[in-house]
C-alpha positions as MATLAB code, in Angstrom:
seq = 'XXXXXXXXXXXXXXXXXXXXXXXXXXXXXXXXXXXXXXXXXXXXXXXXXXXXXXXXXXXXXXXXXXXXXXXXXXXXXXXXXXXXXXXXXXXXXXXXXXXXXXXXXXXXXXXXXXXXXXXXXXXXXXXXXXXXXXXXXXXXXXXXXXXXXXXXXXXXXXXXXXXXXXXXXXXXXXXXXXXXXXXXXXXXXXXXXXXXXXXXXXXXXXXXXXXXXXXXXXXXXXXXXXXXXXXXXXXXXXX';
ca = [
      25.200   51.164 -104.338;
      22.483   49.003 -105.618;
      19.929   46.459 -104.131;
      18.178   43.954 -106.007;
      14.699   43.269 -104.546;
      12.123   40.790 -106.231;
       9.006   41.889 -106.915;
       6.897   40.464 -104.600;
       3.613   41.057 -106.959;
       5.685   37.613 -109.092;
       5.168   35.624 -106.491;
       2.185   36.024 -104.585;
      -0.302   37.195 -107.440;
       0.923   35.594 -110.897;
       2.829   32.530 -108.769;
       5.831   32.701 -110.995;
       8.616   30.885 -109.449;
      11.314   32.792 -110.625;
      12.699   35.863 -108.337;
      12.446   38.386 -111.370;
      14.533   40.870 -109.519;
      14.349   44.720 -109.463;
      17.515   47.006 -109.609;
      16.841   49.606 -107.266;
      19.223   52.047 -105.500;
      19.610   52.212 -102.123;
      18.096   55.018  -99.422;
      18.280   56.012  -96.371;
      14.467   55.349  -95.772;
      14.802   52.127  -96.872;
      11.740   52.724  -98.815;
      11.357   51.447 -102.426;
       9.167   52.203 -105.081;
       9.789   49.772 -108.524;
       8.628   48.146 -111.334;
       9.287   44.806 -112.562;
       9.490   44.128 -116.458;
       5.884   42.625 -116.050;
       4.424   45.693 -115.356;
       4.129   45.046 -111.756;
       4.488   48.509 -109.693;
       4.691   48.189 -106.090;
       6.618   49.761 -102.989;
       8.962   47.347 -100.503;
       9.871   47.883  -97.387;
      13.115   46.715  -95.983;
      13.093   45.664  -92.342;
      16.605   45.470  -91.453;
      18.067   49.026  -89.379;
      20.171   51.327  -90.784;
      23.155   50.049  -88.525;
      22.892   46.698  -89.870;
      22.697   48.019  -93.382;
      26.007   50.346  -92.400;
      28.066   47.273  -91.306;
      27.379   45.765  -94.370;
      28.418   48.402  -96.566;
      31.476   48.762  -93.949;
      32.247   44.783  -95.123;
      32.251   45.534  -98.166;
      34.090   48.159  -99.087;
      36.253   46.070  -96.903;
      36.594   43.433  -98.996;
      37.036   45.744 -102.284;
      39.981   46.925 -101.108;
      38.143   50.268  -99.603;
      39.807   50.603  -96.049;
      39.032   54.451  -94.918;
      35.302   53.608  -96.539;
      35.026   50.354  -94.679;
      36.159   52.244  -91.539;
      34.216   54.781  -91.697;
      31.097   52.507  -92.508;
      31.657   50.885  -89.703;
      32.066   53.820  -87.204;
      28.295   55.227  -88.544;
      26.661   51.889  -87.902;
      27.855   51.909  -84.253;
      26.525   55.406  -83.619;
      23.319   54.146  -85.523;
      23.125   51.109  -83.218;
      23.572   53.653  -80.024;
      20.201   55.375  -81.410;
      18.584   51.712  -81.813;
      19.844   50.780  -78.509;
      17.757   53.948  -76.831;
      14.962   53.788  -79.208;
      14.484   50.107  -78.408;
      14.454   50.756  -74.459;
      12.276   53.483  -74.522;
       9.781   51.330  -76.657;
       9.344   49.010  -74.620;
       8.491   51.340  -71.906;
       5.318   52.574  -73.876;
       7.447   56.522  -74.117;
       5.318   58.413  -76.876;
       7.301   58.000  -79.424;
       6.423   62.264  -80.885;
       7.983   62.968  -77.375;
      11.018   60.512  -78.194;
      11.372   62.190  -81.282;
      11.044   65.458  -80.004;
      14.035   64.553  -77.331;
      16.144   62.751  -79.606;
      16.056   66.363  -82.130;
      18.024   68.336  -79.161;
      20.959   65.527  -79.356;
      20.623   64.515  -83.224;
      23.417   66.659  -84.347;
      25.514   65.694  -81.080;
      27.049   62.281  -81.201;
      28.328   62.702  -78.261;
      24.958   63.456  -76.406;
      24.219   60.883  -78.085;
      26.875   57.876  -76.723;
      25.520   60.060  -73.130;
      21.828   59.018  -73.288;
      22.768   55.138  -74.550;
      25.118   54.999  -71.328;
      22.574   56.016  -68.759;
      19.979   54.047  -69.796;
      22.299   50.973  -70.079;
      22.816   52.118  -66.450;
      19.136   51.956  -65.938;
      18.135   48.886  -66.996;
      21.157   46.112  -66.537;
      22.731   48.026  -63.715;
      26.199   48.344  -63.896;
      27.967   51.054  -66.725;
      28.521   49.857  -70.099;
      31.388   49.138  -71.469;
      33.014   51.807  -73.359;
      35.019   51.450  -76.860;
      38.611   50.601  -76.365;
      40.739   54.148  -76.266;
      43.418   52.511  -78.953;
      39.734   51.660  -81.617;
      38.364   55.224  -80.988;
      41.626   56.841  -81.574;
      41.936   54.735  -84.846;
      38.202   55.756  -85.752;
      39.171   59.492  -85.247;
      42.372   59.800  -87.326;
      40.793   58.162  -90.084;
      37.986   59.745  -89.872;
      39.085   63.397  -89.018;
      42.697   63.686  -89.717;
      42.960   61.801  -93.101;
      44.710   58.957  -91.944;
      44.764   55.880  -94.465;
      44.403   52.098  -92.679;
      45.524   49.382  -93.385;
      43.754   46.468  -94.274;
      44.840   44.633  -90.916;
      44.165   47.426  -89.239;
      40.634   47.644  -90.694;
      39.980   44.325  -90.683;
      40.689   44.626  -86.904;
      38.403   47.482  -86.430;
      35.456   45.373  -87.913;
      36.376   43.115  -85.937;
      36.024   44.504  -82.490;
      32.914   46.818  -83.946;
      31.156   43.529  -84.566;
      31.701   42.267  -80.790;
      30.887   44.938  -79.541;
      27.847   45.600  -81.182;
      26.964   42.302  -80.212;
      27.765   42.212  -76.498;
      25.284   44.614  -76.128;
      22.483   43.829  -78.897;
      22.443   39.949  -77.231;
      21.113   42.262  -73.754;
      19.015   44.752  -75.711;
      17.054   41.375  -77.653;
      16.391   39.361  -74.508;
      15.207   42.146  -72.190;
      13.820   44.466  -75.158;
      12.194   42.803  -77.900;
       9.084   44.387  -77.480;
      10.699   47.404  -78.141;
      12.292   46.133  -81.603;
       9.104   44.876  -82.826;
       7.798   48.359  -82.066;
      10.202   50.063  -83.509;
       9.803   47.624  -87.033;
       5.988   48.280  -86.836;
       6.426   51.670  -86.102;
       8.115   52.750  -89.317;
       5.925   50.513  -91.204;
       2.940   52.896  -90.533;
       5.021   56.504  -89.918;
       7.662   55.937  -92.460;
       5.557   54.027  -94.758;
       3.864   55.300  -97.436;
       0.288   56.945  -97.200;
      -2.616   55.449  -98.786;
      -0.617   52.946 -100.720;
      -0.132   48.932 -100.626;
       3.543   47.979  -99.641;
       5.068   45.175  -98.697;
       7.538   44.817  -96.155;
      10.683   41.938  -96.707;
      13.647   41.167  -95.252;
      16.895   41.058  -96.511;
      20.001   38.806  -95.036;
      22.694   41.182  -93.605;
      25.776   40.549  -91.182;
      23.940   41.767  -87.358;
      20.751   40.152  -88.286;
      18.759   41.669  -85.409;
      16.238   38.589  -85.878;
      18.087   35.925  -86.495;
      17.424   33.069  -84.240;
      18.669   33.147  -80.316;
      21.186   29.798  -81.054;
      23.028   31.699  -83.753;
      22.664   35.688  -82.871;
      26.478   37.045  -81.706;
      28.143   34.191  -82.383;
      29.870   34.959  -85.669;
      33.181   36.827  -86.328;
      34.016   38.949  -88.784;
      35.961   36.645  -90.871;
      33.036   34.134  -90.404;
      30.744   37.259  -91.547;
      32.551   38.038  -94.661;
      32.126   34.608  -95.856;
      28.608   34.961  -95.231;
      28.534   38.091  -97.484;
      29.989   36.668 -100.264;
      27.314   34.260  -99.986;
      24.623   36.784 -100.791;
      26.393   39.813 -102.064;
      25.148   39.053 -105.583;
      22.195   41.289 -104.678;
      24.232   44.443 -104.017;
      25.465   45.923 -106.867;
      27.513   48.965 -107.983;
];
């Protein structure tokens, strides 16, 4: 998969008002270097979390037809939004974040652990257990994921579905009582994950669980709403 970024060098320094987009392909990091047919070299930044990138990818391979990808796209950006969840609380608390990291090594390969730490500290901070996922959606996740099974696209589109409220019922909590936490965690990886002793700038790309989107809008969509959305801006994904 592809992302097309515009170089940001266009229009800030020459003022051209043109996007003169970059095809660059997509990371994990989230960190790319490019050059634009002007010459321009420079390194963006993309804000958005990996889980937000995941349930876009999820979407769609959805909507190509791609039901065990979309699935399984969708599974990773939950566990990714358990880590975000617990990164974001213990933010906000001023935890160092070397000893978070150091911590969060001894579960990393363990999503279990993992699921173990988000619930306690859900438990912590809004006082009553979490919710957990619905028995009938985790048994779905695990026989595609581990047995081979192959959905159908109700059945996926379903699965979105309920990942996206969930993901949601929580994230509406973790914004209002954490946000110090997210900003920390943005500002965080713009100086650890950024690169050294280089100019970069840092944009933001539309995506489906847009962790900043405004307070009147954020959780409200659905997933068939959402996949409208995509097709809106899914020009600047490409294969």
């Amino acid at each position: 998969m592809k992302l097309l970024i515009s170089c940001q060098k266009c229009l800030t320094e020459d003022k051209i008002n043109d996007l003169n987009l970059v095809e660059v392909e997509m990371c994990d990091e989230g960190i790319y270097k490019m050059k634009c047919d002007k010459g321009h070299e420079s390194t963006i930044f993309i804000q958005e979390q990996k889980f937000e990138i995941l349930f876009d990818l999820g979407a769609m391979a959805f909507m190509d037809g791609y039901y065990r990808e979309a699935v399984s796209s969708f599974a990773a950006s939950l566990e990714r939004f358990y880590e975000f969840c617990v990164d974001a609380i213990l933010s906000s608390k001023n935890i160092d974040y070397g000893q978070y990291i150091k911590t969060w090594k001894m579960v990393a390969s363990q999503s279990e652990r993992q699921v173990g730490a988000f619930y306690f500290l859900y438990l912590n901070e809004f006082g009553a257990a979490p919710e957990p996922p619905e028995k009938k959606h985790v048994e779905f996740r695990n026989n595609v994921i581990h047995k081979g099974y192959i959905p159908k696209k109700a059945e996926t589109h379903e699965y979105g579905d309920y990942i996206l409220k969930y993901i949601y019922s929580v994230a509406v909590k973790i914004r209002k009582k954490h946000e110090s936490g997210i900003e920390k965690i943005t500002g965080r990886k713009h100086i650890i994950d950024g690169p050294k002793h280089q100019s970069y700038s840092a944009i933001s790309i539309p995506t489906i669980i847009h962790m900043s989107a405004p307070d009147d809008s954020f959780g409200k969509i659905t997933f068939k709403e959402s996949l409208n959305r995509l097709d809106g801006y899914r020009e600047f994904f490409t294969k």
